[in-house]
C-alpha positions in Angstrom: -65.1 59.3 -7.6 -66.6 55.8 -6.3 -68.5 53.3 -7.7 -69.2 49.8 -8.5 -66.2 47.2 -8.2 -67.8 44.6 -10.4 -68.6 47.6 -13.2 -64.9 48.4 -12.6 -63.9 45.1 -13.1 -66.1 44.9 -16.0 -64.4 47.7 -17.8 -61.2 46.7 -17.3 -61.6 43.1 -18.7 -63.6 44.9 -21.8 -60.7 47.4 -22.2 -58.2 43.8 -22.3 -60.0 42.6 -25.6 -57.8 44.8 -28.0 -55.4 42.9 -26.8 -56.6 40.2 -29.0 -56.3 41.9 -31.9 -53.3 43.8 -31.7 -52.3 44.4 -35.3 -55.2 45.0 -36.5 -56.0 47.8 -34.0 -53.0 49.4 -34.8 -53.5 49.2 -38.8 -57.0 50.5 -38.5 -57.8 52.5 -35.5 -57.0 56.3 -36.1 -54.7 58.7 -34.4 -54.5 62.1 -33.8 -54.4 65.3 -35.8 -51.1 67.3 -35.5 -52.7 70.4 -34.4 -53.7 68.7 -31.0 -50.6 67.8 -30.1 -49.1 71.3 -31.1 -51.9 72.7 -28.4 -50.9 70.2 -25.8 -47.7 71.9 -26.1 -48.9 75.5 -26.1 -51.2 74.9 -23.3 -48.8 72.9 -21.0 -45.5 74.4 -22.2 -43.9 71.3 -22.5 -40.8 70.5 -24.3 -37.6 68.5 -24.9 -36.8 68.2 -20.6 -40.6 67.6 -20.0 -41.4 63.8 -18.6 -44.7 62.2 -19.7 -46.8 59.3 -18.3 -48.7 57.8 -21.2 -51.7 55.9 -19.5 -52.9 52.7 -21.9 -50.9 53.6 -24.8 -52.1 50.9 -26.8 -49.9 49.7 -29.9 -48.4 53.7 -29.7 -50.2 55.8 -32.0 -50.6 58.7 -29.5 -47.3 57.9 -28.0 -45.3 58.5 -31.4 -46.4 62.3 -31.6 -45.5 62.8 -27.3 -42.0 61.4 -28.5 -41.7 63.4 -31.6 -41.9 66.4 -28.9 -38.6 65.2 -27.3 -40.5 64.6 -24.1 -39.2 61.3 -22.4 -42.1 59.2 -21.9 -42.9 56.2 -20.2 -46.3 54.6 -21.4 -48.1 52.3 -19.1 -50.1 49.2 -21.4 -52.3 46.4 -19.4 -52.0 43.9 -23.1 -49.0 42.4 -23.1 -49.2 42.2 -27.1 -50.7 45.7 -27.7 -47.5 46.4 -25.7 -45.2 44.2 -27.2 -45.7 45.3 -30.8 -45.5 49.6 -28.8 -42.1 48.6 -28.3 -41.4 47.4 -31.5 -43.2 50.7 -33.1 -41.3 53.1 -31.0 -37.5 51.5 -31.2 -36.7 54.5 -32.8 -37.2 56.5 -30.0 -34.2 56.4 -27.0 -36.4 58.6 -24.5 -39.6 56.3 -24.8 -39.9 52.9 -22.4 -43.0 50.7 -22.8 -44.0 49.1 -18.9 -46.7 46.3 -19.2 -49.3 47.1 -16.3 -52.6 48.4 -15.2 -52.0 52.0 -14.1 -54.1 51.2 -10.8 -51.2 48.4 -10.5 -48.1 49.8 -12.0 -45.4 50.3 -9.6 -44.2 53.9 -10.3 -40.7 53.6 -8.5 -41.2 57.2 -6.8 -41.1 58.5 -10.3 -42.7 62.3 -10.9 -43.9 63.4 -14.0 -44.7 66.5 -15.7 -47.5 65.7 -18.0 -49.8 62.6 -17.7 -52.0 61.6 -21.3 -54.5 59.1 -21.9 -55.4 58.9 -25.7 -59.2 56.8 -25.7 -57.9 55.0 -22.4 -58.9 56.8 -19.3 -62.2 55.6 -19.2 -61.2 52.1 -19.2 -59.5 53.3 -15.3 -61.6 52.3 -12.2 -62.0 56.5 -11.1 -61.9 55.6 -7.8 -57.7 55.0 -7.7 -57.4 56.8 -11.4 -57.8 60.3 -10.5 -56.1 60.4 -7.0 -53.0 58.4 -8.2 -52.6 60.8 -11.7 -52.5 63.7 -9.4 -49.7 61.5 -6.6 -47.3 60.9 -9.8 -47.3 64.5 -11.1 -45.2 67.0 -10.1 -46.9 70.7 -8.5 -48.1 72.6 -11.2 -47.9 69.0 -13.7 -50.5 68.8 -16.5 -53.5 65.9 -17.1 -54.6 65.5 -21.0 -57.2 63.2 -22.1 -57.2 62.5 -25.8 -60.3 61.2 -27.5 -62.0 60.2 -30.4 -66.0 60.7 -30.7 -67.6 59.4 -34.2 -70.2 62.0 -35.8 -72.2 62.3 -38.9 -73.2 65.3 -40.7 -76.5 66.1 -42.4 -76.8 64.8 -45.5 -74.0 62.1 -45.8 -74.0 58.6 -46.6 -73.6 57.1 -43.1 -73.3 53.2 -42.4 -75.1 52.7 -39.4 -77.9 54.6 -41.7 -77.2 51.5 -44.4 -76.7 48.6 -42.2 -79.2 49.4 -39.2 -81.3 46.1 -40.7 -78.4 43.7 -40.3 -77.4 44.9 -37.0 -80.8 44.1 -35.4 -81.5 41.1 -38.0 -77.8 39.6 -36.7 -77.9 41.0 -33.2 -81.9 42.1 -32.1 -82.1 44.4 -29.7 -78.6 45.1 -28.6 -78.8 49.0 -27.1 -75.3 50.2 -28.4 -76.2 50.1 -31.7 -77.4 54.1 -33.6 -76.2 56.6 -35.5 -73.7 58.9 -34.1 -74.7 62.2 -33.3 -74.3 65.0 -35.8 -71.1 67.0 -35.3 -72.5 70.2 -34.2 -74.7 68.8 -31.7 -71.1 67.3 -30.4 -69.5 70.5 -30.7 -72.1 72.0 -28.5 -71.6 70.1 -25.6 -69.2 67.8 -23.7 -67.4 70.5 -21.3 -64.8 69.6 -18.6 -63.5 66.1 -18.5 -66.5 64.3 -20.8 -68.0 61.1 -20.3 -65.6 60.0 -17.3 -66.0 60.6 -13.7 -65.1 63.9 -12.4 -61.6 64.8 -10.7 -63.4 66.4 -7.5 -61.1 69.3 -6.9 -57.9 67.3 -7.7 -57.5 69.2 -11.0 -58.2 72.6 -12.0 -60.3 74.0 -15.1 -60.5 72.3 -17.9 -59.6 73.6 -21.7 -61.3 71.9 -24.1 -60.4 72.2 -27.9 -62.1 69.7 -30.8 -60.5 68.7 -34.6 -63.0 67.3 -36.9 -61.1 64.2 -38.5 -62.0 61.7 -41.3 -61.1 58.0 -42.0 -62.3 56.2 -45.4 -62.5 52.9 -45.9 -63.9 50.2 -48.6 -66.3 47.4 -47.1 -63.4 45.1 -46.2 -61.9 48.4 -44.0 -64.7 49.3 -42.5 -65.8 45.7 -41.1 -61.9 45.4 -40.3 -62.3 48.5 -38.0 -65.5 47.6 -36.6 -63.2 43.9 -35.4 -61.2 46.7 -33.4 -63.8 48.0 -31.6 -65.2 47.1 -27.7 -68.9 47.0 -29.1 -68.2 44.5 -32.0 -65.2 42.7 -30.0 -67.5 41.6 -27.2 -70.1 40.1 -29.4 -69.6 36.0 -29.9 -67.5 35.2 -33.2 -70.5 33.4 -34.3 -72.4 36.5 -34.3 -70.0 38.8 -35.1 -68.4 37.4 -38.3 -71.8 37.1 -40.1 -72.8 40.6 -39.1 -69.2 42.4 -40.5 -69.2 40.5 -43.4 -72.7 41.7 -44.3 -71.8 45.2 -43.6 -69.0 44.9 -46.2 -71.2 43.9 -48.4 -73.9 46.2 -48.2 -70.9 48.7 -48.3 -69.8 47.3 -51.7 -73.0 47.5 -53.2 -74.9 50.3 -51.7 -72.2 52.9 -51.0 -70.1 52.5 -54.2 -67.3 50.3 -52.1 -66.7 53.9 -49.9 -67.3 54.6 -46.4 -66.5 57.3 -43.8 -65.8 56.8 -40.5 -66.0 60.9 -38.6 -64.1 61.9 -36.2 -63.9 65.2 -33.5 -61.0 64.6 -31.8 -61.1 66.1 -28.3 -58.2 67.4 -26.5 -59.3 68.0 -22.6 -56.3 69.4 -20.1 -56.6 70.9 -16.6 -53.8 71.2 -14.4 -53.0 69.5 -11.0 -53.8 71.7 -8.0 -51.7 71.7 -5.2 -53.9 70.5 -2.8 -54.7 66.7 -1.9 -58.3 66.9 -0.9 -59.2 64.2 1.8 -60.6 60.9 1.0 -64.4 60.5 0.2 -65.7 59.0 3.4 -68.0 56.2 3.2 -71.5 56.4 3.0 
């Protein structure tokens, strides 16, 4: 659970840039399927008394369906306009409250929670505080849920990194994030425990996994709009990236008929706190 300050510090300022585009990340990024949220409850038994810590909660997408619950919630957002514009989103809700912080600097008040969720935010956290302070604010026997969204393709598909791999690397040569997304099965076939972030150590127990394939479609205008909300498009210069997205809508609009997909497994990953504190890693 240790690593590299400056790639922590990287991550975090990366994380900061939907901050910069706050509307449009909440008009185009998607949310999450129903049936997650109805397995959060069946696995963790919450209800109308639990308490949930919601852990980057962004402009409130995820937080909507914890509140729809009747949980009380208290979401944690480091952009002060991503959380500005939470608030306004969630007004109708008494039980949530909206805290602009870091979670590794957010003053938690000797507050105890039942549940904490991170929806596409948890590996944004430097893992070297994130994991031991989730288990600190949760109560014996409290849940951990990280929600996520992993693009796929299927066989046989239109897919627009497929259509646009030219413009990428004729805009933008030799970046390494660029590629197709893997298929969906090959997705469904791997990715146990907690993912791509840094493993708990033994601060949480097994870990339930469950996937939901989703779908977003979009027109070339979308599509480029969604790319803007992304980290990999959002840290290229504007001089770059502007050209690039606006040929992508283009090709969009005249090789794809104007219609593009944008697949989705949405992962839901929970394990529950154990009720020991193991000691601190001891320096090498």
């Amino acid at each position: 659970m240790t690593g590299d300050p400056k790639t922590h510090a990287n991550r975090r300022d990366l994380g900061r840039v939907f901050n910069e585009v706050a509307d449009l990340y909440d008009r185009v990024r998607p949310g999450y399927p129903d049936e997650l949220f109805a397995d959060l409850v069946d696995i963790t038994g919450m209800d109308e008394r639990s308490s949930v810590l919601e852990v980057g909660c962004g402009t409130g997408q995820a937080t909507r369906s914890l509140a729809a619950l009747g949980c009380s919630v208290t979401a944690i957002e480091p952009g002060r306009d991503m959380a500005a514009l939470a608030r306004q989103r969630l007004a109708v809700f008494p039980d949530v409250e909206v805290e602009t912080s870091t979670f590794e600097e957010w003053d938690d008040r000797g507050a105890r929670f039942d549940a904490l969720v991170a929806a596409s935010s948890w590996h944004w956290i430097d893992p070297s505080i994130g994991w031991r302070r989730a288990h600190d604010v949760l109560r014996p026997g409290g849940w951990m849920a990280l929600l996520g969204n992993v693009v796929v393709r299927r066989p046989g598909e239109p897919e627009v990194y497929a259509e646009t791999a030219d413009l990428h690397e004729r805009f933008c040569p030799g970046n390494p994030g660029w590629g197709h997304p893997p298929l969906e099965d090959e997705v469904r076939g791997t990715g146990g425990g907690w993912g791509l972030v840094d493993d708990p150590g033994g601060l949480f127990g097994p870990t339930l996994v469950r996937r939901y394939p989703t779908v977003q479609w979009f027109n070339g205008e979308g599509f480029a709009d969604h790319l803007r909300s992304t980290s990999l498009y959002r840290r290229l210069d504007r001089d770059v990236r502007e050209p690039l997205l606006d040929a992508i809508a283009e090709r969009i609009l005249t090789r794809m008929g104007d219609r593009a997909s944008r697949r989705y497994l949405s992962v839901l990953r929970v394990g529950q706190r154990t009720a020991a504190r193991p000691a601190l890693d001891q320096p090498s």
